[in-house]
N, C-alpha and C positions, 0 to 999 in steps of 0.2 A: 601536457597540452593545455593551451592554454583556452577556455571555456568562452572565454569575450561575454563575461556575465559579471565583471567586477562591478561594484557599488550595487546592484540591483537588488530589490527587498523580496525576501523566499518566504512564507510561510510551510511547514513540514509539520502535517497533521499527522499521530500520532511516532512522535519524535522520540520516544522513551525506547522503543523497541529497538530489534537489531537493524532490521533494516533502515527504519526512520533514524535513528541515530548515524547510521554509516552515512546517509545520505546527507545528511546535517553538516559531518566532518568533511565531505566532499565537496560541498558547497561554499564553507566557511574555507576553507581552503582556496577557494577560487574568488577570495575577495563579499564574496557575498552578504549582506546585511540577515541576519537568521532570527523569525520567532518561530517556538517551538511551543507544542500543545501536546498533551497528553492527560490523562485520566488522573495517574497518579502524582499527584503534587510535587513528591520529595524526587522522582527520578525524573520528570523534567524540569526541574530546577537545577538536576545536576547537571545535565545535558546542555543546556542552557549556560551554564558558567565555564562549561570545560572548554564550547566552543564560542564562548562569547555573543551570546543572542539573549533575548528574550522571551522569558516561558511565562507562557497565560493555562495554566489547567485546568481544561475543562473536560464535562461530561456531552460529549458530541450525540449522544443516542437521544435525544430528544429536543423536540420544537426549541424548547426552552433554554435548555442548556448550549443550542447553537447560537440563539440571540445573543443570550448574554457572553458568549467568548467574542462574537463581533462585536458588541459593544466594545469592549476592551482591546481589541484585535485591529478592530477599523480593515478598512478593504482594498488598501493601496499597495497590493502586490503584484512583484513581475511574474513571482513564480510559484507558484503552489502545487505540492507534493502531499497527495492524502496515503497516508499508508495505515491509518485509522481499520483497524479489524477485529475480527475473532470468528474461531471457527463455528465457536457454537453449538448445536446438542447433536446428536450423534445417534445412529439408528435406523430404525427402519423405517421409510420415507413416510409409510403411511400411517405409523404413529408418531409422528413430530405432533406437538402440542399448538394452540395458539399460541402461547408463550414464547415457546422455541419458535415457532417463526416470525415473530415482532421483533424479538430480541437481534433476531441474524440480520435482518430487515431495515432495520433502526439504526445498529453499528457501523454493517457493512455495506449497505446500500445508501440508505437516506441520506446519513447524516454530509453525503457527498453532494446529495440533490441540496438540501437544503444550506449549506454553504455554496454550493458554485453557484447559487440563483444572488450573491452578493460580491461572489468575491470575480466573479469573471467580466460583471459589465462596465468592471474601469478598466480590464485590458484589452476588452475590447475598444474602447473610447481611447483610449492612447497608443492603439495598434501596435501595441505589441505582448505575448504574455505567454508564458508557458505553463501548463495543468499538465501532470501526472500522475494516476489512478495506480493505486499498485492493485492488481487484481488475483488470479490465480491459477495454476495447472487446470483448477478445475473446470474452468470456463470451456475447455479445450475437451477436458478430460474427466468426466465427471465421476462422483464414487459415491454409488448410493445410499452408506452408511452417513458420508456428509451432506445430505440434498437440502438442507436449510445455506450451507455455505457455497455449495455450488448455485443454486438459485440467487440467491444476493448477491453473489459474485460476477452471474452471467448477466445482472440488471447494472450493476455498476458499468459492467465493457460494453453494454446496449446504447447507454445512457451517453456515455462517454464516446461512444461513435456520433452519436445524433448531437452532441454538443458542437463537434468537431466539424461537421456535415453543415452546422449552420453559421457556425462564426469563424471557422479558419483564416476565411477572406481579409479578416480582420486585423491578422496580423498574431492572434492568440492561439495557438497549436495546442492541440490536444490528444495524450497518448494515452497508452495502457501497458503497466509492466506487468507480464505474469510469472508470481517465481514458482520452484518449485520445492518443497522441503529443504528449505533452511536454516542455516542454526541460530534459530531465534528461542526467545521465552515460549513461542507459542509448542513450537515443535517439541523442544524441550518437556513440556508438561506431557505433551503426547507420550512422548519414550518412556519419561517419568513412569506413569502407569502402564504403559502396556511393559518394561520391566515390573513392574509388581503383578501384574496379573500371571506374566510367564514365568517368574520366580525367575529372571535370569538378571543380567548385570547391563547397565545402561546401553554400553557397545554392542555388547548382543542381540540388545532387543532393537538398536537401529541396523543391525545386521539382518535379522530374520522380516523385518518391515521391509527393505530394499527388494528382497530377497520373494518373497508373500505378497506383497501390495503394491511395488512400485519396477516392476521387470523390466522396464526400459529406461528407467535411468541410468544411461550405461555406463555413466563417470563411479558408479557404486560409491555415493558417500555424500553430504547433507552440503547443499553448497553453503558459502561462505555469504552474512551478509554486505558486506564493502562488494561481493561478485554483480550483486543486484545491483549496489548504491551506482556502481559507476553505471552502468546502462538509466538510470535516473538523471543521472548530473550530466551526459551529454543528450538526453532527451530536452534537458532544461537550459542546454546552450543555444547558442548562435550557431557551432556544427550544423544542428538539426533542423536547421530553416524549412525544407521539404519535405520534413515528415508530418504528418498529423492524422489521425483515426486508424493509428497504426497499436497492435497486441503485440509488446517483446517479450517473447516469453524467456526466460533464465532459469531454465530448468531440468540440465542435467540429460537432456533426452528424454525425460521422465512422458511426455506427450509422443503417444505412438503415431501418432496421423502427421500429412504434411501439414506443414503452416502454409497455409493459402491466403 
């Protein structure tokens, strides 16, 4: 299908990852001009070469380090994909540290606030732009051993409604994808340990977590990220002209409640 988004310029904040990288390939695919951003230097330069874009890496969790990637970055995008995360500390809600929640706060919320306050009011001025927030089951569904990443998660989709709520008119749409355990680095380190903690073998351990922690993902098994990317790349079409302040979540059934 064809996306009617050739020549337009995409930024895809953090691009290193699985999802951000699928999203990258999906895009560059459809003609689209690509910079990409991430943390770590060497994997978004590769990212960057494989699919022919431009990597700026940067450290997005602070004031500073957002200036200076728009420095270099500039703010004349059609499209912009923040898939910029992390889960963060992990426990019981009411010993999270100050730390653990600056940290969760900084990566997964802010650094979105303080990018869209530069990169959204040229698409608003030239009427047209698409912003896509990748957010998460938890927003829907929350798990009280994560409440630093559900709380920053459910400020990004708050945020990202009331963006949408004021400048849609505009011509620049604004969504939210929410995934649900996918096979990313992130997920991955999850398995990682909790196979060490269970003495058991990576399959396993995302076996008995499906099984334990996630009962209504009825597809039983970690979706794929390209599953997500494509629900991103026609979020970021011309398809999607009448969507905006909308939560897609891709998640497996993982969310037991209707989507309202």
């Amino acid at each position: 299908m064809d996306l009617k988004i050739k020549g337009k310029r995409a930024l895809v904040t953090g691009a290193s990852g699985g999802i951000g990288k699928e999203t990258a390939r999906m895009l560059a695919a459809e003609g689209v001009a690509l910079t990409l951003s991430d943390l770590d230097a060497a994997k978004t330069e590769a990212v960057a070469k494989e699919f022919g874009g431009t990597a700026i890496p940067a450290d997005l969790s602070t004031p500073e380090g957002c200036e200076a990637f728009l420095k270099q970055a500039g703010d004349g995008f059609d499209i912009w994909v923040h898939a910029t995360g992390v889960t963060g500390a992990k426990g019981d809600p009411l010993q999270m540290s100050e730390e653990d929640w600056h940290d969760a706060l900084n990566i997964d919320f802010l650094s979105a606030v303080r990018l869209a306050r530069r990169l959204c009011p040229p698409m608003t001025q030239r009427g047209w732009g698409r912003v896509v927030f990748v957010t998460s089951e938890n927003v829907a569904q929350p798990y009280p051993d994560e409440t630093v990443y559900n709380a920053s998660k459910s400020a990004l989709l708050s945020f990202a409604k009331s963006v949408a709520m004021q400048h849609s008119k505009s011509g620049m749409l604004v969504n939210c994808v929410a995934p649900a355990f996918i096979e990313t680095p992130m997920t991955d380190g999850m398995m990682e340990k909790r196979a060490e903690e269970k003495g058991c073998s990576f399959d396993e351990a995302v076996e008995s977590f499906l099984d334990e922690q996630r009962p209504y993902l009825v597809l039983k098994r970690r979706g794929k990220p390209e599953e997500v990317a494509a629900v991103i790349a026609m979020l970021c079409s011309d398809h999607a002209s009448f969507v905006t302040g909308a939560a897609w979540r891709v998640d497996g059934g993982a969310v037991g409640s209707i989507n309202v």
